[in-house]
C-alpha positions in Angstrom: 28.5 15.1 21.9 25.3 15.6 21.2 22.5 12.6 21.1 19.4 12.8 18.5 16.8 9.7 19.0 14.8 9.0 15.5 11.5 7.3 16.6 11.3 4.8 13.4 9.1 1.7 12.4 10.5 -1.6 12.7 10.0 -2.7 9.2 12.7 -2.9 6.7 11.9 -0.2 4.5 11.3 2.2 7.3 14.5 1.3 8.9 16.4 1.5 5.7 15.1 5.1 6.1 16.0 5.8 9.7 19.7 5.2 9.1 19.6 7.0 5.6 18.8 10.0 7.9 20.8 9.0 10.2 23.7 9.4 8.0 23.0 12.5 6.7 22.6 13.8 10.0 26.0 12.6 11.5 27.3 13.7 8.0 25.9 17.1 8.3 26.4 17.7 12.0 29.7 15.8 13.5 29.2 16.5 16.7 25.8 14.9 17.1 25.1 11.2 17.3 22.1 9.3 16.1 20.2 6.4 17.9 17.1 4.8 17.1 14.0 3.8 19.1 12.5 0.9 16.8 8.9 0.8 17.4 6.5 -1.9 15.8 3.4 0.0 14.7 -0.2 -1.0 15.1 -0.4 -1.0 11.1 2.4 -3.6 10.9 1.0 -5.9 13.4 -2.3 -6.1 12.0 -2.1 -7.5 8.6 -5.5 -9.8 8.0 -7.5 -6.7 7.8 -7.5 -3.4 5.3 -6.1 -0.5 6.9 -9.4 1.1 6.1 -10.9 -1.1 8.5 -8.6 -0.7 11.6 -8.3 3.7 11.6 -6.4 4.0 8.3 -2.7 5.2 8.3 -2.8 6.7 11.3 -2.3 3.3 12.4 1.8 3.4 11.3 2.5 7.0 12.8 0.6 7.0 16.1 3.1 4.9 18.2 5.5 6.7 16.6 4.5 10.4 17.3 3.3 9.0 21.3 6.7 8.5 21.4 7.9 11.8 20.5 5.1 13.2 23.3 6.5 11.3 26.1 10.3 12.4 25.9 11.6 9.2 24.6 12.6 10.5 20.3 13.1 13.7 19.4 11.9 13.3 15.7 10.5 10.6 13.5 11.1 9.0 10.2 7.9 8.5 7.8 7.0 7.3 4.5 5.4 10.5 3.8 2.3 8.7 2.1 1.4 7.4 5.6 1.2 10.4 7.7 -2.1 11.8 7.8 -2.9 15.4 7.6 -3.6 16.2 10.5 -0.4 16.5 13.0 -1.2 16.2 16.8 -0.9 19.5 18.8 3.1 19.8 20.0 4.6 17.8 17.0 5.3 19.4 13.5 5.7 18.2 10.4 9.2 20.4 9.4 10.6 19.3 6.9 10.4 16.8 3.6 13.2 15.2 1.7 14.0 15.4 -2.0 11.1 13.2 -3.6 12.2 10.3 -5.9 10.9 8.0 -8.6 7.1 7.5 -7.7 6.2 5.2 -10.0 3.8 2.2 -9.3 5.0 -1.1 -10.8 3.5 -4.1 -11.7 5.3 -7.2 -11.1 5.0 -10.8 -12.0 6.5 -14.2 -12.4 4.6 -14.8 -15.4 3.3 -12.1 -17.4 5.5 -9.4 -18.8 3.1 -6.1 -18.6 -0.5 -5.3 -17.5 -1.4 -5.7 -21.4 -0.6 -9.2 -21.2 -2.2 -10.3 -18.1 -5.3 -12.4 -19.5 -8.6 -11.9 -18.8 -9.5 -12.5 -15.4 -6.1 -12.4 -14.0 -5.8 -11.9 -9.8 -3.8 -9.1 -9.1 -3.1 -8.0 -5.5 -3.1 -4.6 -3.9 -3.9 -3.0 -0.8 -4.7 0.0 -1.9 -8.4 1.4 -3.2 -6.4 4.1 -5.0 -4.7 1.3 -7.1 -7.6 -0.9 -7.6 -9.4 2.4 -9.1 -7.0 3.1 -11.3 -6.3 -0.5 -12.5 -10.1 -1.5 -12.9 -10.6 1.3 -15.6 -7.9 0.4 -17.6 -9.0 -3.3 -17.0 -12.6 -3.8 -15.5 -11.7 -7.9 -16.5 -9.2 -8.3 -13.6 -9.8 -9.6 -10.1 -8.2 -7.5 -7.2 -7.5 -9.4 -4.3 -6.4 -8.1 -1.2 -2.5 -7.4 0.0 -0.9 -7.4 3.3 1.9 -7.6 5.2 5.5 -6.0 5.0 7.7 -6.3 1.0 8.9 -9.1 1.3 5.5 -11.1 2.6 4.0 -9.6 -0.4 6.8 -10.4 -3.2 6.6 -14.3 -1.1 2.8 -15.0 -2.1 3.7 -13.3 -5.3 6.0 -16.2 -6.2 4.1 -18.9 -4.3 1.4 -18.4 -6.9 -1.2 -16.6 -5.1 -1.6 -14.2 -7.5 -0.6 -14.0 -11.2 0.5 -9.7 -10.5 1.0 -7.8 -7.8 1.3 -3.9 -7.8 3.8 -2.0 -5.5 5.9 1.3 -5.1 9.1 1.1 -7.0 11.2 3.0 -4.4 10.6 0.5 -1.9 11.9 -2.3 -3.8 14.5 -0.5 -5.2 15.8 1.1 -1.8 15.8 -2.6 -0.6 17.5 -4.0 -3.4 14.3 -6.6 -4.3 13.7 -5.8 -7.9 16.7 -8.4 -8.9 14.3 -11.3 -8.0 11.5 -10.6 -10.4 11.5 -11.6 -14.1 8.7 -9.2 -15.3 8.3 -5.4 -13.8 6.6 -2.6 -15.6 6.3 0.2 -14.7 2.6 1.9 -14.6 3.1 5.6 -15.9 -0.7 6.6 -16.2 -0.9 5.7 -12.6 -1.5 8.9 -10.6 0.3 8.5 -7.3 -0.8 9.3 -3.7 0.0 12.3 -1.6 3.5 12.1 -0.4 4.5 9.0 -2.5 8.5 8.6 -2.5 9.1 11.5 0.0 10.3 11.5 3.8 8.9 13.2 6.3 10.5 14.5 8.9 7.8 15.2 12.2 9.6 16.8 15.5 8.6 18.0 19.1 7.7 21.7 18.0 9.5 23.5 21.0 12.8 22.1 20.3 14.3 24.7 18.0 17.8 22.5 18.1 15.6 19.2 16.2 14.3 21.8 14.4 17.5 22.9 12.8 19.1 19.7 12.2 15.5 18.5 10.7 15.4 21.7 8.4 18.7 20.7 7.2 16.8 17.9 5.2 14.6 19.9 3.3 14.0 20.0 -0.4 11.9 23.3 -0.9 10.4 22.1 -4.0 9.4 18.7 -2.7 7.9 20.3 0.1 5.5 23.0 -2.0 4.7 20.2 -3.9 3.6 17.9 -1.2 1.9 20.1 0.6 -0.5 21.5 -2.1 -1.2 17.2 -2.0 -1.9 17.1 1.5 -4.0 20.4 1.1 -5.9 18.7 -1.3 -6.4 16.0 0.5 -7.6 17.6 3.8 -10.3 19.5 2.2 -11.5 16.7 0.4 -11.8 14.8 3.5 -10.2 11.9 1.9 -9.7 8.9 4.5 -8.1 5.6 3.9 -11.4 4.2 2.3 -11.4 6.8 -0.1 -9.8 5.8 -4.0 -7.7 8.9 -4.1 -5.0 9.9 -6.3 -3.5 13.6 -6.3 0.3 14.8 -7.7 1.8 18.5 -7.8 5.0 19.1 -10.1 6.5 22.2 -10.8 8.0 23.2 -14.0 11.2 25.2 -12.9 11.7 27.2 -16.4 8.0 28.6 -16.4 7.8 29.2 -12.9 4.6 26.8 -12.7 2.9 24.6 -10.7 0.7 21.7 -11.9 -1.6 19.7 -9.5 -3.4 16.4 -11.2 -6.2 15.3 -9.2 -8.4 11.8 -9.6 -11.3 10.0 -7.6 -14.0 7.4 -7.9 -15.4 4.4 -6.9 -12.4 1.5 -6.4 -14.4 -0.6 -8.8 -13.1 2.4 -11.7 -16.3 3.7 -12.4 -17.4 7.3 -11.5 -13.8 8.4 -12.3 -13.4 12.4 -11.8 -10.5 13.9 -13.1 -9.0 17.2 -12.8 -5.8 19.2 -13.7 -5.2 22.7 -12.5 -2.2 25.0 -13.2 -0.9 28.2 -11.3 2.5 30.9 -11.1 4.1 28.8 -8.9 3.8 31.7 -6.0 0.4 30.8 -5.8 1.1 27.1 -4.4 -0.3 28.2 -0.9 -3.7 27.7 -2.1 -3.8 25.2 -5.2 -4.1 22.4 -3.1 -8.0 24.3 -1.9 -8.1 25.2 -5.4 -8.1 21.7 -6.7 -10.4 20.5 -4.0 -13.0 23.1 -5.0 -13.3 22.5 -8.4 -13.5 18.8 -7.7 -15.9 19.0 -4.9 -18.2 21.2 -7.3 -18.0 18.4 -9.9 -19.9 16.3 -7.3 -16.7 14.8 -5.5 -18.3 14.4 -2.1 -21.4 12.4 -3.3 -18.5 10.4 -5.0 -16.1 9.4 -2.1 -19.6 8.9 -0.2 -20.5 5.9 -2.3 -16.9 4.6 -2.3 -16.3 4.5 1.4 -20.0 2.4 1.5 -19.1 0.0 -1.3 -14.9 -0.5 -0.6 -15.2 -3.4 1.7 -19.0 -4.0 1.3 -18.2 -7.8 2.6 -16.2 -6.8 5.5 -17.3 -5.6 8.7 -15.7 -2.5 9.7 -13.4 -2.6 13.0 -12.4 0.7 14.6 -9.5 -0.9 17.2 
């Protein structure tokens, strides 16, 4: 028998993911049994801060991958949207499951959609990509700040602490949690991050054994699609202070890909927007494509000013 270790955060979501894999692993392979080595990530432990402030997302895939260096998992389990672009040498980023629903949703206690919220409603988010997007549909609102794991978040929700909260819908929904709340809408002109509602699958790159049991998990399109995204965004030099918003979909019949691309400041001004189109065997380079036009269109200047004026009041802390 055969023994696979999945390197996994300790959260719920991410552990709801773990043994999803871990099922279709044993499912796939019978002869090979999976553990898991439950690790509690930097990101999770520090929640009074913005991730921008503390390294970014690296912060929820670093303990993670040091694992995976040392001998002690052969592969990890991540919310694609948190693993940054850049892979450390002797780890690979293999292989990236089907993609779900990655809507954005706006929940509430007491308001039924975003149209109803009334003028300066608080409405909490962690992320500058949401706050962009929110603020110029409705410059009236107050975003306040949003930490700690789902269910920490739908808690102050319902305590009150803020009359709307915005968060992925495939969390909720993977965790059962949409039940509990009377009002959800979800926000279809949101453009959603790199990666959202995909798993990535990151292994030790000599082990050609992970690597076909990890390969197993692929969904081709999800992956050309994802990857144009994380092109995109490693050309752009988009960080975790950056309001960033980039989403590729193919269009099976025509043989066509289609990458939407949006930045500006997180207060929703200086909004750039950009849509590009290619035969879908050109995906290799839209991603570069998409960054080019955008960075000619003066998106460097742009994400300059954003990173200085994100957390103006906060002093940033590089742990």
């Amino acid at each position: 028998m055969e023994k696979l270790i999945i390197a996994t955060r300790a959260s719920a979501l991410a552990l709801w993911q773990a043994y999803h894999i871990k099922e279709r692993i044993e499912t796939s392979f019978p002869g090979v049994t999976v553990e898991l080595n439950e690790i509690t990530s930097r990101g999770d432990k520090i929640l009074d801060k913005p991730l921008a402030l503390i390294g970014g997302k690296g912060h929820f895939t670093k303990e993670l991958e040091d694992e995976m260096l040392e001998g002690n998992a052969h592969l990890a389990v991540h919310s694609l949207k948190d693993v940054p672009t850049y892979i450390p040498a002797g780890l690979e980023l293999c292989a990236i499951t089907t993609r779900q629903d990655q809507s954005d949703i706006l929940l509430s206690h007491t308001y039924k959609s975003l149209e109803e919220l009334p003028q300066g409603a608080t409405v909490g988010t962690t992320s500058l990509r949401r706050r962009m997007q929110l603020l110029e549909r409705r410059p009236d609102l107050k975003v306040k700040e949003l930490r700690g794991n789902v269910n920490t978040r739908l808690r102050k929700l319902k305590e009150g602490q803020y009359d709307a909260i915005i968060l992925a819908y495939i969390g909720l929904h993977r965790l059962d949690l949409l039940k509990d709340i009377p009002y959800v809408e979800k926000l279809d002109f949101f453009i959603p991050p790199m990666g959202q509602a995909a798993l990535g699958i990151e292994i030790v790159a000599d082990n050609d054994r992970v690597r076909e049991i990890a390969m197993s998990l692929n969904d081709e399109n999800t992956f050309t699609c994802t990857k144009v995204e994380r092109d995109f965004v490693s050309v752009i030099g988009a960080g975790c202070s950056a309001p960033v918003a980039v989403n590729a979909t193919i269009e099976s019949e025509a043989q066509t890909i289609t990458v939407k691309g949006m930045l500006g400041y997180p207060d929703g001004t200086h909004i750039l927007h950009k849509t590009l189109t290619v035969a879908l065997h050109e995906s290799d380079i839209l991603g570069d494509q998409l960054a080019q036009a955008m960075i000619e269109e003066g998106a460097l200047d742009i994400l300059e000013q954003a990173e200085k004026i994100a957390f103006k009041d906060e002093m940033p802390q590089r742990l």
